[in-house]
C-alpha positions in Angstrom: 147.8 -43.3 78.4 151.0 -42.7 80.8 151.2 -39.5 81.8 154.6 -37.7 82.9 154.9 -36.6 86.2 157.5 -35.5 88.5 157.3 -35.9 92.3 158.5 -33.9 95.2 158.0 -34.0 99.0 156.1 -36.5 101.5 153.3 -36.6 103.3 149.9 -36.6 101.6 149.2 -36.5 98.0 148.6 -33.6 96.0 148.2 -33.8 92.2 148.6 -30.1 90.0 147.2 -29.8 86.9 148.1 -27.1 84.6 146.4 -25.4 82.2 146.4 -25.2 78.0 149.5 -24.5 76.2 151.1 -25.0 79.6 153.1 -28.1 81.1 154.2 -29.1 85.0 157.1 -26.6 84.9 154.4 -23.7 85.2 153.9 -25.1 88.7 157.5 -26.1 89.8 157.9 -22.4 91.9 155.0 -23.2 94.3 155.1 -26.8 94.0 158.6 -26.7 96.1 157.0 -25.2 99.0 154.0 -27.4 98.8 156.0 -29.8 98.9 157.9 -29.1 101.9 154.4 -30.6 103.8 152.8 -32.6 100.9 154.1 -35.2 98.2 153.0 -33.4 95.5 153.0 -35.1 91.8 152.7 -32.4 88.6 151.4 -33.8 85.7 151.8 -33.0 81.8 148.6 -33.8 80.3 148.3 -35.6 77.2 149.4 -33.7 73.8 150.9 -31.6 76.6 154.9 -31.4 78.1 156.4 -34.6 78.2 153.3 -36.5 78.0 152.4 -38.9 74.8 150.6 -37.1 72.0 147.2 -37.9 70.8 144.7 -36.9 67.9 141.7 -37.4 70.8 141.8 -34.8 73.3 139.0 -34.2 75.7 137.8 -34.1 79.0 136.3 -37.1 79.6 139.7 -39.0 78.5 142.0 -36.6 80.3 139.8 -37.6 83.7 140.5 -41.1 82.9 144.4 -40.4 82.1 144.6 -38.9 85.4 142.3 -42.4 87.0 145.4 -44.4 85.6 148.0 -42.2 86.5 146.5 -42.7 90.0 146.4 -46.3 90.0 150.2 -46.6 89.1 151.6 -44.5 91.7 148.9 -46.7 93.9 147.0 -43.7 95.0 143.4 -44.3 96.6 142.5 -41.1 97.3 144.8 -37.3 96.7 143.6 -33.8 96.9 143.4 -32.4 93.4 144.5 -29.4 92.3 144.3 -27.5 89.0 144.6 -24.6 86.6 142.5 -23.3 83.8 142.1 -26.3 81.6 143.4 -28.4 84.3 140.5 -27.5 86.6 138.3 -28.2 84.6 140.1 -32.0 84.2 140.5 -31.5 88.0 136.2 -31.4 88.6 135.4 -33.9 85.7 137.6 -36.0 87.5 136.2 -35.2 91.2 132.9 -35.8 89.4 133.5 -38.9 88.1 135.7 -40.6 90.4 134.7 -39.0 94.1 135.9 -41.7 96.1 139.8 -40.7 95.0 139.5 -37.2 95.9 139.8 -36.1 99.0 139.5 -32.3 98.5 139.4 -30.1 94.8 140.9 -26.9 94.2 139.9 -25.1 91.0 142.4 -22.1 89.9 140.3 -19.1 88.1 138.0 -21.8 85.6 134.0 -22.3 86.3 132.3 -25.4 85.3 130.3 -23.2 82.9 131.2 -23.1 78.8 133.8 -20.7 77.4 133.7 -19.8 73.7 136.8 -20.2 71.7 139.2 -17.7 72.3 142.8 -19.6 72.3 142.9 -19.1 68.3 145.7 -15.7 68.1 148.0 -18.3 70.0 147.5 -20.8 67.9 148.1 -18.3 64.6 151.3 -17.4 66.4 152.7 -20.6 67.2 151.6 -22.0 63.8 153.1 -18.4 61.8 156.6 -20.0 63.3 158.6 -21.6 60.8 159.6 -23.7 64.3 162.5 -26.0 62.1 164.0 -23.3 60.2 164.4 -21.0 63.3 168.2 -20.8 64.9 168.0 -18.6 68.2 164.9 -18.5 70.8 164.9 -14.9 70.3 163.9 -15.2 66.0 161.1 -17.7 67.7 160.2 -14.6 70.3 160.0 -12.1 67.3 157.4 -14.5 65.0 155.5 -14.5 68.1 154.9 -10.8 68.9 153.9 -10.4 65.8 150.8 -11.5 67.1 150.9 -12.0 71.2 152.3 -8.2 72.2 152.4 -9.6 75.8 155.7 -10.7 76.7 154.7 -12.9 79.9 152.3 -14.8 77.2 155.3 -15.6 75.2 157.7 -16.3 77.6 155.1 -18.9 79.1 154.6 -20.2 75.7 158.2 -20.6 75.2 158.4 -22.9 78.1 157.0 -25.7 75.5 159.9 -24.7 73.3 163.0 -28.0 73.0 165.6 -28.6 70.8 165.3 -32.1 69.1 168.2 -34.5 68.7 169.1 -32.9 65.4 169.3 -29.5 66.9 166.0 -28.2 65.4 163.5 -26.4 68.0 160.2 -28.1 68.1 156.9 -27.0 70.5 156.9 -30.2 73.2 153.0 -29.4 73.2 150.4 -31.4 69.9 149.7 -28.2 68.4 147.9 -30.2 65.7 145.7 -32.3 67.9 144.7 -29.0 70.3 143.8 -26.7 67.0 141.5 -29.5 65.7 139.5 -30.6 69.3 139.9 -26.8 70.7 135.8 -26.7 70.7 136.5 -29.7 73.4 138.7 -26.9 75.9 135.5 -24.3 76.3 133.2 -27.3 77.2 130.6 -26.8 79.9 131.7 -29.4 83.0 128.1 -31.7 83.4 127.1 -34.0 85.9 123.8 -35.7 87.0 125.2 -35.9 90.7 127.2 -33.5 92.9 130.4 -33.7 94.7 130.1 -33.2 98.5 133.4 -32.7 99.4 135.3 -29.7 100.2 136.2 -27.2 97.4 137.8 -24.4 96.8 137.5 -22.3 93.8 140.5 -19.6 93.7 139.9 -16.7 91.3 142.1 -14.0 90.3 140.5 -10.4 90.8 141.3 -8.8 87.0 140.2 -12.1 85.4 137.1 -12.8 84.2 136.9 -16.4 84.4 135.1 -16.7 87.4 132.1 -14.3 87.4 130.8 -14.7 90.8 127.2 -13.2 89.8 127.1 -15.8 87.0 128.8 -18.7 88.5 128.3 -19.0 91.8 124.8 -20.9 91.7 126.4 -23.5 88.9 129.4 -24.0 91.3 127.0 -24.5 93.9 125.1 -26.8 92.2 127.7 -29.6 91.5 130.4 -28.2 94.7 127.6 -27.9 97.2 130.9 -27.5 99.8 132.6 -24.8 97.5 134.0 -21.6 99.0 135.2 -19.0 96.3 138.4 -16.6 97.2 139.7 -13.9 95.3 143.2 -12.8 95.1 144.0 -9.4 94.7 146.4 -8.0 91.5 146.0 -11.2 90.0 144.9 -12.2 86.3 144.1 -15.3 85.4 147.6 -17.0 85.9 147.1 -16.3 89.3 149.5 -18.8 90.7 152.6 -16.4 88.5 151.0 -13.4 89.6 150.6 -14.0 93.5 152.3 -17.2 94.7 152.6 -16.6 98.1 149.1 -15.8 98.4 147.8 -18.8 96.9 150.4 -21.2 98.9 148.6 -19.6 101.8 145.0 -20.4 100.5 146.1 -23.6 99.4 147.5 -24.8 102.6 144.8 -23.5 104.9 142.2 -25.4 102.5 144.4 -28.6 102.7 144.8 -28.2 106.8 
């Protein structure tokens, strides 16, 4: 599958991955300072953004989306970074191919299983008659109905486009996420480790990473893995404290 991507800067490569119901956008803020000293690509992962849609949706093919992505743009080797969801592509893929990753950063996601918990959002975006809907803000109303949280629906509505007959549609495969969503909590497996350099970066009030829990598992498969916290940060830690994690970003890529 051909993934869509946009580039930005020079030097070496840096891939972003975002995370579920998100696309590249998410990352565009800290992505134009990275950039300013990398060339950083940020991907939409399949049945995600701009990206083709699919019925299959799982790790394992979202790894090898990303292998071909990396042989068109002729990339031997990149650091990898990503979010959520997108780390967990981001170690799967570091796993699997270890020769093209030169160092892994995983954003507040262990490669330990996650139950379910994704299905309110998907209620919400489904209780939205998405065609029949004029204004962004009737779309914003459906929504609190069930998400109180307005920086949940303002993410979400990042997905939100009008089509060429000047109907809103959701840019994400609602459809194809709902039906593999057991695939998203999957434990991350592998019979050999990854040596290189990794950085886990967790937000403090999330509870993703659970350092008493997940520190050994990290170990086991990241033997090189360092885990930071950033303070007053949730789990969309990169929204929450941006500067902070340019500055852990950029001292891990030194």
């Amino acid at each position: 599958m051909k993934l869509h991507f946009r580039e930005m800067g020079t030097g070496s490569p840096l891939v972003i991955l975002h995370g579920l119901f998100g696309l590249s956008d998410n990352w565009q803020t800290l992505a134009k300072y990275l950039s300013q000293q990398y060339r950083v690509f940020l991907v939409d992962l399949r049945n995600h953004g701009r990206s083709p849609h699919s019925t299959e949706f799982n790790y394992n093919l979202m790894a090898e989306d990303l292998h071909t992505f990396m042989q068109d743009q002729q990339l031997t080797e990149a650091a990898i970074m990503g979010h959520s969801m997108g780390g967990k592509v981001a170690m799967e893929f570091a796993l699997t191919y270890p020769h093209m990753v030169t160092r892994l950063i995983v954003v507040d996601i262990a490669p330990r299983a996650y139950p379910v918990h994704h299905q309110d959002i998907i209620n919400a975006l489904n209780s939205v008659n998405i065609a029949g809907v004029k204004t962004r803000g009737e779309i914003d109303q459906a929504l609190a109905q069930y998400i109180p949280e307005e920086e949940v629906r303002l993410f979400l509505s990042k997905n939100l486009y009008r089509t060429e007959d000047n109907t809103f549609a959701w840019r994400m495969n609602l459809a194809s996420i709902e039906a593999n969503i057991e695939e998203v909590g999957k434990e991350t497996q592998s019979e050999t480790a990854f040596s290189k350099p990794v950085l886990f970066i967790k937000g403090a009030r999330s509870g993703y990473i659970k350092p008493q829990y997940d520190t050994e598992p990290i170990q086991k498969l990241f033997p090189a893995a360092q885990i930071k916290t950033v303070e007053n940060a949730g789990h969309w830690v990169h929204a929450e404290a941006p500067q902070e994690v340019f500055n852990l970003v950029t001292e891990f890529l030194k």
